[in-house]
TISE-753549 format. One record per residue (C-alpha): y, x, z; residue in three letters. Coordinates in nm, 2 decimals, padded with zeros to 4 digits, m for minus. Each point is the difference from the previous one (the first is absolute). Layout:
N
<site Y="Y" X="X" Z="Z" code="ALA"/>
...
//
This chain:
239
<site Y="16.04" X="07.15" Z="13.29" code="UNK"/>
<site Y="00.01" X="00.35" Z="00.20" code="UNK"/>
<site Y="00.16" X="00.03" Z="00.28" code="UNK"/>
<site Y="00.29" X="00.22" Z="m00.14" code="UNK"/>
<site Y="00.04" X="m00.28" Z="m00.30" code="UNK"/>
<site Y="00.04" X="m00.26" Z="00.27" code="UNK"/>
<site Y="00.29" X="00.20" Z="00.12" code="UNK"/>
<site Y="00.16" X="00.07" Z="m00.31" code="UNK"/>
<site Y="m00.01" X="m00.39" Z="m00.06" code="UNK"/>
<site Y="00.08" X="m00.07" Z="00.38" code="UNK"/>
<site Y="00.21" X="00.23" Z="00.10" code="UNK"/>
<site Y="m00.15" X="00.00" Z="00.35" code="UNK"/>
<site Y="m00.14" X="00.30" Z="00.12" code="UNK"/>
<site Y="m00.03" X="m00.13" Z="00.35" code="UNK"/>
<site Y="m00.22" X="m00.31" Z="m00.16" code="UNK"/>
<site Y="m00.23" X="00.29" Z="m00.19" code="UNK"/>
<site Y="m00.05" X="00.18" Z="00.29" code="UNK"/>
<site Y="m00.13" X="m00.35" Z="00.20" code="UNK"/>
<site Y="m00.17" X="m00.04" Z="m00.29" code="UNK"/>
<site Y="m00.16" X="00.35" Z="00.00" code="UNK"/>
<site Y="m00.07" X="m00.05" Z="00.36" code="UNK"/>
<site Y="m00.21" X="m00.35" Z="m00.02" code="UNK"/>
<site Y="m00.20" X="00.13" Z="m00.30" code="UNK"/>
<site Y="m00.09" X="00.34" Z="00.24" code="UNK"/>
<site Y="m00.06" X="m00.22" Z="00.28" code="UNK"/>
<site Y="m00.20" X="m00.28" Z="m00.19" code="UNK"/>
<site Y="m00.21" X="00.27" Z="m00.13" code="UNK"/>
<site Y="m00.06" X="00.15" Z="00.38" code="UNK"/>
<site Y="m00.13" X="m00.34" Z="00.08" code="UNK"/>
<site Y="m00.22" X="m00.04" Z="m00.29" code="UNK"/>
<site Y="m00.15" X="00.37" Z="00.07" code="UNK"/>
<site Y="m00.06" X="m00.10" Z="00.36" code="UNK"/>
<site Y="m00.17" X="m00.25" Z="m00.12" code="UNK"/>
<site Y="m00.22" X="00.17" Z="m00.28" code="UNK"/>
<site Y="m00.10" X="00.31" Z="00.29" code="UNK"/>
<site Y="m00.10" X="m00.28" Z="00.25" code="UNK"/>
<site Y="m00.23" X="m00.18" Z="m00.24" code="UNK"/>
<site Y="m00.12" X="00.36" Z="m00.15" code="UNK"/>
<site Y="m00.10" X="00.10" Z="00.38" code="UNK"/>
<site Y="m00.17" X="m00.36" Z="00.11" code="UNK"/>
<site Y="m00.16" X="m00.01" Z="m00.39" code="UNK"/>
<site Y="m00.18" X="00.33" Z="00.13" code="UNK"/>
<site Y="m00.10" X="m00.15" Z="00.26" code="UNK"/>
<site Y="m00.18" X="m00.28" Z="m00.16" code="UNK"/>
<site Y="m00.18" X="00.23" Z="m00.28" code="UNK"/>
<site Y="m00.10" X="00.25" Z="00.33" code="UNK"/>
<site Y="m00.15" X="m00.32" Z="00.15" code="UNK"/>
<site Y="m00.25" X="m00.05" Z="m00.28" code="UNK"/>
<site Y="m00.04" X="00.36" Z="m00.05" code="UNK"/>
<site Y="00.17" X="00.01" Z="m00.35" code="UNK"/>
<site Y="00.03" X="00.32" Z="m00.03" code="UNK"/>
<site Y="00.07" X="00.03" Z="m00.34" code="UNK"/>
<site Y="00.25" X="m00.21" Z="00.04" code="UNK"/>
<site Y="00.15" X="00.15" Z="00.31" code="UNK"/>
<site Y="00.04" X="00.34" Z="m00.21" code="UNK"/>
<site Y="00.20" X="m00.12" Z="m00.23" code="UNK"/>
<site Y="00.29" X="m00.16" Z="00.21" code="UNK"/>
<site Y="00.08" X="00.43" Z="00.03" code="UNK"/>
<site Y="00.25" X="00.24" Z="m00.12" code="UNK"/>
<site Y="m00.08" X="00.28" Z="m00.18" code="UNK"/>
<site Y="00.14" X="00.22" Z="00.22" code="UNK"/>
<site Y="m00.13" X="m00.19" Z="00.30" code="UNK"/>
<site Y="m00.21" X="00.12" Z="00.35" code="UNK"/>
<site Y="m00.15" X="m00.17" Z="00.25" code="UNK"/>
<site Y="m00.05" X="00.08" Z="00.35" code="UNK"/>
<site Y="m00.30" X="m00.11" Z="00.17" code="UNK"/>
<site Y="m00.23" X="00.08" Z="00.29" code="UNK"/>
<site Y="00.17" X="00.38" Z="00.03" code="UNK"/>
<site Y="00.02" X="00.07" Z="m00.32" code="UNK"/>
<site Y="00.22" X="00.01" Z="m00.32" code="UNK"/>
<site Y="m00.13" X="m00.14" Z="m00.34" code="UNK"/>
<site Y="00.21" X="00.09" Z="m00.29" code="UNK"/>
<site Y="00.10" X="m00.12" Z="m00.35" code="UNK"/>
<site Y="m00.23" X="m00.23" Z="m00.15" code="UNK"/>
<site Y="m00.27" X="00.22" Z="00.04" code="UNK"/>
<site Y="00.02" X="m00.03" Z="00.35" code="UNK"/>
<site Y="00.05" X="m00.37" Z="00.01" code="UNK"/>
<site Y="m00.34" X="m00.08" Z="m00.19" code="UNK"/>
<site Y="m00.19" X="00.25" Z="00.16" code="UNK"/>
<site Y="00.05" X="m00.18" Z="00.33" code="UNK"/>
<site Y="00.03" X="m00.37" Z="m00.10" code="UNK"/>
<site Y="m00.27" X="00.02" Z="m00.30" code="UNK"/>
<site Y="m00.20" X="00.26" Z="00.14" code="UNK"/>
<site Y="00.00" X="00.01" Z="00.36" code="UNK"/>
<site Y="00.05" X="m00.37" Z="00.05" code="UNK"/>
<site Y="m00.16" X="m00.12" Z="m00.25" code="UNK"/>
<site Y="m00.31" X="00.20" Z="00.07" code="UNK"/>
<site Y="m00.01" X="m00.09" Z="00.37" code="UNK"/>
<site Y="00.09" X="m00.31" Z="00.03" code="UNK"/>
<site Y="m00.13" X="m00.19" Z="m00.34" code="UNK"/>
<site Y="m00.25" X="00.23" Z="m00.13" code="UNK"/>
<site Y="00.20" X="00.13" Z="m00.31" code="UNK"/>
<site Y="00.06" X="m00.39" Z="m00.14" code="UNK"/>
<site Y="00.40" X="m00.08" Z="m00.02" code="UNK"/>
<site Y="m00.01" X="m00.32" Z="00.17" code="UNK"/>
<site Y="m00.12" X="m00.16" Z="00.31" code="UNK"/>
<site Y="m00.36" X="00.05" Z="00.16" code="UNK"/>
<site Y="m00.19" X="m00.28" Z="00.13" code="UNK"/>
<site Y="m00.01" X="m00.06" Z="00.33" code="UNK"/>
<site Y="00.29" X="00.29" Z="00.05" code="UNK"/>
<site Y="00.33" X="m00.17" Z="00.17" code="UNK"/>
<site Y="00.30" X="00.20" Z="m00.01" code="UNK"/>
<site Y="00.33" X="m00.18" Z="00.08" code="UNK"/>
<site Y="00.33" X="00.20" Z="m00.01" code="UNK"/>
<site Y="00.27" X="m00.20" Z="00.11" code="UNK"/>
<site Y="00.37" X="00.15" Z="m00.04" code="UNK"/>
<site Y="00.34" X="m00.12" Z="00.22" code="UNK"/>
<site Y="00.30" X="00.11" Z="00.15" code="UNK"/>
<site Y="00.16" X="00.16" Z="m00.33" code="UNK"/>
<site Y="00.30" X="00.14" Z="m00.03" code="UNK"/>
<site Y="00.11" X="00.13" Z="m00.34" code="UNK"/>
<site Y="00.34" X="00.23" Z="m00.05" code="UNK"/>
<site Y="00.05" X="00.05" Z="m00.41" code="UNK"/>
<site Y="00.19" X="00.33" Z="m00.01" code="UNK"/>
<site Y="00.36" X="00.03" Z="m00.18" code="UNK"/>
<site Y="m00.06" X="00.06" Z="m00.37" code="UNK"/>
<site Y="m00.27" X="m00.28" Z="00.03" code="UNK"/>
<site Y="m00.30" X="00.18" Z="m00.11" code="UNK"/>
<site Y="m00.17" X="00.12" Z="00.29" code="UNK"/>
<site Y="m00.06" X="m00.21" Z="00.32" code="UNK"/>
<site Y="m00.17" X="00.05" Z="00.35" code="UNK"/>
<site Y="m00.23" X="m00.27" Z="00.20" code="UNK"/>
<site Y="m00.14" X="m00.01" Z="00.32" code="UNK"/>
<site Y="m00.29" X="m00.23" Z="00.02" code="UNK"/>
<site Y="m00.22" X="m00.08" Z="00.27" code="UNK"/>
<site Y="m00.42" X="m00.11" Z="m00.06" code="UNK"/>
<site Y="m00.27" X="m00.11" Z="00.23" code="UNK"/>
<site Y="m00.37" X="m00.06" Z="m00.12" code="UNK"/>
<site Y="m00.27" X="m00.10" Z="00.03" code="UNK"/>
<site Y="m00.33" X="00.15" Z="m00.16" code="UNK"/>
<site Y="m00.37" X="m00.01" Z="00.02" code="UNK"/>
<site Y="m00.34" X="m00.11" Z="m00.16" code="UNK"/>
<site Y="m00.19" X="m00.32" Z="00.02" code="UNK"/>
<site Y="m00.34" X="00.05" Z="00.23" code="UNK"/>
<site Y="m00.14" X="m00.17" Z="m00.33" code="UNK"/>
<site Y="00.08" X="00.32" Z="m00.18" code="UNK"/>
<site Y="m00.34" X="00.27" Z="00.09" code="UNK"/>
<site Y="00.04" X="00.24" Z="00.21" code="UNK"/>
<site Y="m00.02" X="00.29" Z="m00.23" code="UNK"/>
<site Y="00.23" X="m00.15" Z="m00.26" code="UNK"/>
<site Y="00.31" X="m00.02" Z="00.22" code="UNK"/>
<site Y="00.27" X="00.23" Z="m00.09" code="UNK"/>
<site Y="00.19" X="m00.02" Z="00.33" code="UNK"/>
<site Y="m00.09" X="00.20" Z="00.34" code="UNK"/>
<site Y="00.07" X="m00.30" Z="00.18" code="UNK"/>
<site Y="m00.11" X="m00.33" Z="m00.08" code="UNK"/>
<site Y="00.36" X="m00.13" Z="00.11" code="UNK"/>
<site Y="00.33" X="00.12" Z="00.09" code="UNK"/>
<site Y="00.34" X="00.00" Z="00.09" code="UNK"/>
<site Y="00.29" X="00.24" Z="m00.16" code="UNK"/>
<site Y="00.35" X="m00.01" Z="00.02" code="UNK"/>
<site Y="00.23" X="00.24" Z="m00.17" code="UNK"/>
<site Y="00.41" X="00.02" Z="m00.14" code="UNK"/>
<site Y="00.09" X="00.10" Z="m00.36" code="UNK"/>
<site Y="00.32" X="00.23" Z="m00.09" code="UNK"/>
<site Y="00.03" X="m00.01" Z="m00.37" code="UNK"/>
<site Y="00.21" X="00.11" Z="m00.27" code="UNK"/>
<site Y="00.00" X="m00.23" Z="m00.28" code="UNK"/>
<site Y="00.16" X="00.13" Z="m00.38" code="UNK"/>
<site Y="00.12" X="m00.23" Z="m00.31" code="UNK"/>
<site Y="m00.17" X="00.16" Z="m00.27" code="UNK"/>
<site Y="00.09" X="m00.13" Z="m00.38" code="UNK"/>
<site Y="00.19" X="m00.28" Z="00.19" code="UNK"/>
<site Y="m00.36" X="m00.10" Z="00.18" code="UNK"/>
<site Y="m00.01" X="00.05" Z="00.42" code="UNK"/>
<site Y="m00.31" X="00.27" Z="00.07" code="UNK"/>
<site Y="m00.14" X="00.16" Z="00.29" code="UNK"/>
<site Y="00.15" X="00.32" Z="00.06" code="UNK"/>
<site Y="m00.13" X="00.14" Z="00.34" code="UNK"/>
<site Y="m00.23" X="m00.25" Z="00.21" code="UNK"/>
<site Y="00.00" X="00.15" Z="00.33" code="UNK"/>
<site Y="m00.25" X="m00.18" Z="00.23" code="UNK"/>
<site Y="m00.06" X="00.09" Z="00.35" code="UNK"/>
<site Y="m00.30" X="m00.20" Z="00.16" code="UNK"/>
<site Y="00.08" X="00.01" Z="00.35" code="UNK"/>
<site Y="m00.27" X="m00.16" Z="00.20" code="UNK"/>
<site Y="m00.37" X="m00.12" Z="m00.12" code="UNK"/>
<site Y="m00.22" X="m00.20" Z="00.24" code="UNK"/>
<site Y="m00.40" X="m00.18" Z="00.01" code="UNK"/>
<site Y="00.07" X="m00.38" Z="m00.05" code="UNK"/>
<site Y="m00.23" X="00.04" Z="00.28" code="UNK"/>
<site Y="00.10" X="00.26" Z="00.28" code="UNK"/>
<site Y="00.38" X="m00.09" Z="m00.10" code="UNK"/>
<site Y="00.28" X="00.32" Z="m00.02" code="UNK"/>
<site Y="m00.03" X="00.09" Z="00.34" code="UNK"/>
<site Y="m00.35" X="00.13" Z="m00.06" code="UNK"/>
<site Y="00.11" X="00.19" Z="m00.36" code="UNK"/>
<site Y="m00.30" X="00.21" Z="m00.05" code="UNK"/>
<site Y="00.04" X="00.39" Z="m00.11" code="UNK"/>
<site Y="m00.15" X="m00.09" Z="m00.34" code="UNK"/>
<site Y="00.34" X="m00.15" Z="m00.17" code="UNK"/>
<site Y="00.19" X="00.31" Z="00.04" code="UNK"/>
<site Y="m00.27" X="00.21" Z="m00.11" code="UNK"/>
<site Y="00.13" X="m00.20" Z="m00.33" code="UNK"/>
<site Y="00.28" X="00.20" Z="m00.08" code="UNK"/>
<site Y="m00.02" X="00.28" Z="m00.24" code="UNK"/>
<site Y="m00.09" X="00.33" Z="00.08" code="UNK"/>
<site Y="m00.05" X="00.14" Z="m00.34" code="UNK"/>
<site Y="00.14" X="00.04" Z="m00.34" code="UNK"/>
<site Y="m00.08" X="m00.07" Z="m00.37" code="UNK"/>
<site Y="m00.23" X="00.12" Z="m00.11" code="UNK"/>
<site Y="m00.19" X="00.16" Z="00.30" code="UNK"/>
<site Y="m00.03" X="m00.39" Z="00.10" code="UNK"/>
<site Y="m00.05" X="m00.22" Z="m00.34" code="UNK"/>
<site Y="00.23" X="m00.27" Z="00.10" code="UNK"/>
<site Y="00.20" X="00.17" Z="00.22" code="UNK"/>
<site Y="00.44" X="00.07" Z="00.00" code="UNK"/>
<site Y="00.19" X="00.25" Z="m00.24" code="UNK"/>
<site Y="00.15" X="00.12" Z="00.38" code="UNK"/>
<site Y="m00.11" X="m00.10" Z="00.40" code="UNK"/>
<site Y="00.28" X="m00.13" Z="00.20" code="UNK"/>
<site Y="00.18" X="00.25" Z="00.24" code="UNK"/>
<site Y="00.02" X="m00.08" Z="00.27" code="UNK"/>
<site Y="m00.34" X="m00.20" Z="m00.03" code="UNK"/>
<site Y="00.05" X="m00.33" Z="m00.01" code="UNK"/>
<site Y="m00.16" X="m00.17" Z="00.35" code="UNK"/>
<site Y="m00.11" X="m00.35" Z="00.09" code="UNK"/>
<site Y="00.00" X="m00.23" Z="00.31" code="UNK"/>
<site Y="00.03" X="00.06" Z="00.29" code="UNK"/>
<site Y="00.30" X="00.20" Z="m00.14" code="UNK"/>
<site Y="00.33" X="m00.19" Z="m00.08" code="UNK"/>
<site Y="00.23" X="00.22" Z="m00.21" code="UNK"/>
<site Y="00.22" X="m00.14" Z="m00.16" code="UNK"/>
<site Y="00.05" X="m00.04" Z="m00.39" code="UNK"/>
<site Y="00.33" X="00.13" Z="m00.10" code="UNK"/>
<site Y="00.21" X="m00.32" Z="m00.11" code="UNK"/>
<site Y="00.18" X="00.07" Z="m00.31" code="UNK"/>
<site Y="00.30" X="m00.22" Z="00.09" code="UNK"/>
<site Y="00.26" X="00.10" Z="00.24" code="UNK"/>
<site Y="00.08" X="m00.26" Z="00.29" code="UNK"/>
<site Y="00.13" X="m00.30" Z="m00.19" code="UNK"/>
<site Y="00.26" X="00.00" Z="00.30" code="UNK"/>
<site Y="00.08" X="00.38" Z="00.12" code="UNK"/>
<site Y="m00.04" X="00.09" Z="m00.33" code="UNK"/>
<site Y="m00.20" X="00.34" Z="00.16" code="UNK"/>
<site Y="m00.32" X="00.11" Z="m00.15" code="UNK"/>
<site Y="m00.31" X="m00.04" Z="00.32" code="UNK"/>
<site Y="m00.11" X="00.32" Z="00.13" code="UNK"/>
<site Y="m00.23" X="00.04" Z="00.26" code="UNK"/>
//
């Protein structure tokens, strides 16, 4: 029965519009849901460098911003994950390397699905922990370091494409790397050397657009735009 059936039948518009009401917020909760799982479902496919995989949870429309630079449509998105990734970190095979341990752990979410219900936001934070296995020779390893630390936030935009929750804009802004060894008080120069200084196709894997103003690492501290106002003062932060 529709909603303007129920009532014709009832005779209660203020019952309809309760009705209307649950059924909007019932499918807020179920979105919330869906985005959260999307984002942490990433996370598990980045882990074992499923790249494939990893490209497909994307819009059509989407971008991602990454180490000072912008990535667009899915053109963009593969070039990085199945190119640059992929290439670097697995030696083009979509699925884990032996010996290669990247863990990508994801917390503190918090997910706003915007009115209409088919766009949403997400603010997700990931620590993790990466490196190669001494057993793994010396000239095989794909890393710089044999170990290390990185921490880093995520502002995304999420989209509900043929009723189906996307990536829309993954925004992620490593802010501090470190030596498992040395810790992140001793950061050396070579992780910010990291972030992009040229374009596709000048560099093969590199962003559709760099970053302005560039996008810096530890021992800096910006701070990533929330895209929530204060859930109290209701005022958007500003520095």
């Amino acid at each position: 029965m529709t909603i303007s059936e129920t009532e014709s039948a009832t005779g209660d518009g203020q019952l309809v519009e309760t009705v209307r009401r649950l059924v909007e917020r019932v499918d807020r909760l179920e979105s919330t849901l869906e985005v959260r799982n999307l984002q942490h479902q990433y996370g598990y496919y980045l882990d074992k460098c499923l790249y494939e995989e990893v490209a497909d949870l994307f819009a059509e429309n989407s971008q991602v911003l990454f180490m000072g630079g912008i990535y667009r449509g899915k053109a963009g998105v593969r070039r990085l994950y199945c190119e640059r990734f992929r290439r670097g970190f697995t030696d083009g095979r979509n699925g884990p390397m032996p010996g290669f341990l990247l863990d990508h752990m994801q917390a503190q979410d918090v997910v706003h699905v915007e009115d209409g219900g088919e766009r949403a936001r997400a603010r997700f934070r990931t620590f993790m922990q990466a490196g190669t296995h001494r057993s793994v020779p010396k000239e095989e390893r794909r890393a710089h370091f044999d170990q290390w630390w990185e921490g880093g936030l995520y502002e995304n935009v999420y989209v509900r494409e043929g009723g189906i929750w996307k990536i829309e804009k993954l925004d992620y802004r490593p802010f501090w790397h470190a030596t498992f060894e040395d810790g992140w008080a001793n950061t050396p120069d070579y992780f910010q050397k990291l972030v992009a200084s040229k374009t596709y196709p000048e560099d093969e894997f590199g962003p559709d657009e760099l970053l302005d103003p560039p996008h810096k690492l530890w021992p800096v501290t910006d701070v990533l735009p929330f895209h929530y106002p204060h859930p109290v003062t209701g005022k958007p932060w500003g520095e």
